[in-house]
C-alpha positions as a printed NumPy array, in Angstrom:
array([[-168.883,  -19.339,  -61.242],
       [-168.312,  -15.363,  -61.442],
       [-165.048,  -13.949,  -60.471],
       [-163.696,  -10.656,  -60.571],
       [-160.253,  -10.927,  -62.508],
       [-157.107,   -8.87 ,  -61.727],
       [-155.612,   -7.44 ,  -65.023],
       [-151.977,   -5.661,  -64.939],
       [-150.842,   -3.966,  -67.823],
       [-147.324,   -3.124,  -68.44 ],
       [-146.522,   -1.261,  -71.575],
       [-149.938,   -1.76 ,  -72.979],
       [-149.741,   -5.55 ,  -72.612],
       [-151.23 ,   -7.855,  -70.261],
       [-148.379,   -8.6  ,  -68.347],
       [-150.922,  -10.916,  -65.431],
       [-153.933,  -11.685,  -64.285],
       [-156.059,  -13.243,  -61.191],
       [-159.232,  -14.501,  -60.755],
       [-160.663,  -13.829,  -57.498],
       [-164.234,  -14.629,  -55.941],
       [-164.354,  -11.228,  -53.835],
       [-164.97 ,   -7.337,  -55.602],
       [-162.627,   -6.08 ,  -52.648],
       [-159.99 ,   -8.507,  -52.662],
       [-159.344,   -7.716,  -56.28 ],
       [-159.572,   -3.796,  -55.633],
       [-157.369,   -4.155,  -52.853],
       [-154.767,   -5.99 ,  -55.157],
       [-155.154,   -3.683,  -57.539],
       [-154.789,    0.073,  -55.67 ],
       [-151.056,   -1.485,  -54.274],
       [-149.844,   -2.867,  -57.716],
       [-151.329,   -0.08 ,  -59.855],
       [-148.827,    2.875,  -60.58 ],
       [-145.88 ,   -0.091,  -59.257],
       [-142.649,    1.005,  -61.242],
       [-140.572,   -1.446,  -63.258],
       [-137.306,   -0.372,  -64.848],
       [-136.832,   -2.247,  -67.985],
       [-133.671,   -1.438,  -69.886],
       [-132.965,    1.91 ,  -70.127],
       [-136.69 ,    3.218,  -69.319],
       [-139.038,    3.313,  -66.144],
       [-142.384,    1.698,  -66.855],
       [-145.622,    1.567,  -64.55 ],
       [-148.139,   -1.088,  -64.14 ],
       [-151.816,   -0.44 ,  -64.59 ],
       [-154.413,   -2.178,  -62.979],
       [-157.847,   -3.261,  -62.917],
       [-160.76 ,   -5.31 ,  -61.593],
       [-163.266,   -6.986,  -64.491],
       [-166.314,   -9.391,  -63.568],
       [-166.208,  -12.372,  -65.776],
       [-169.704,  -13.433,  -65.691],
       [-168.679,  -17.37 ,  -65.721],
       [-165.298,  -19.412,  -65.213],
       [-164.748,  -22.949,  -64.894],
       [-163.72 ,  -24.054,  -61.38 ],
       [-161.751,  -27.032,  -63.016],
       [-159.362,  -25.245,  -65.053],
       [-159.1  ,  -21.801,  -63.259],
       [-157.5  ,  -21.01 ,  -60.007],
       [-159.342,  -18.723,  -58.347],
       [-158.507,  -17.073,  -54.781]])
């Protein structure tokens, strides 16, 4: 199956991620959690987001909204 999967970055690292069947339910995930402050000690930190299409998944061991 193809899903379009939700990546957050935080500090360069992938800090999550969310397989989705729809293009806009990932975008719309993504414009509210991108920019999405995070204080980690001492420093302010913002997540960055984004939508990729992974051509196949397997249903079995993926959850996918």
């Amino acid at each position: 199956m193809t899903t379009f999967m939700l990546m957050c970055y935080l500090n360069l690292n992938l800090n999550a991620s969310v397989h989705f069947r729809n293009l806009n339910d990932c975008l719309y995930y993504s414009e509210r959690l991108n920019e999405q402050k995070v204080t980690i000690p001492e420093k302010v930190e913002s997540y960055k987001c984004m939508c990729k299409l992974i051509p196949y998944v397997d249903e079995k061991n993926t959850k996918i909204y």
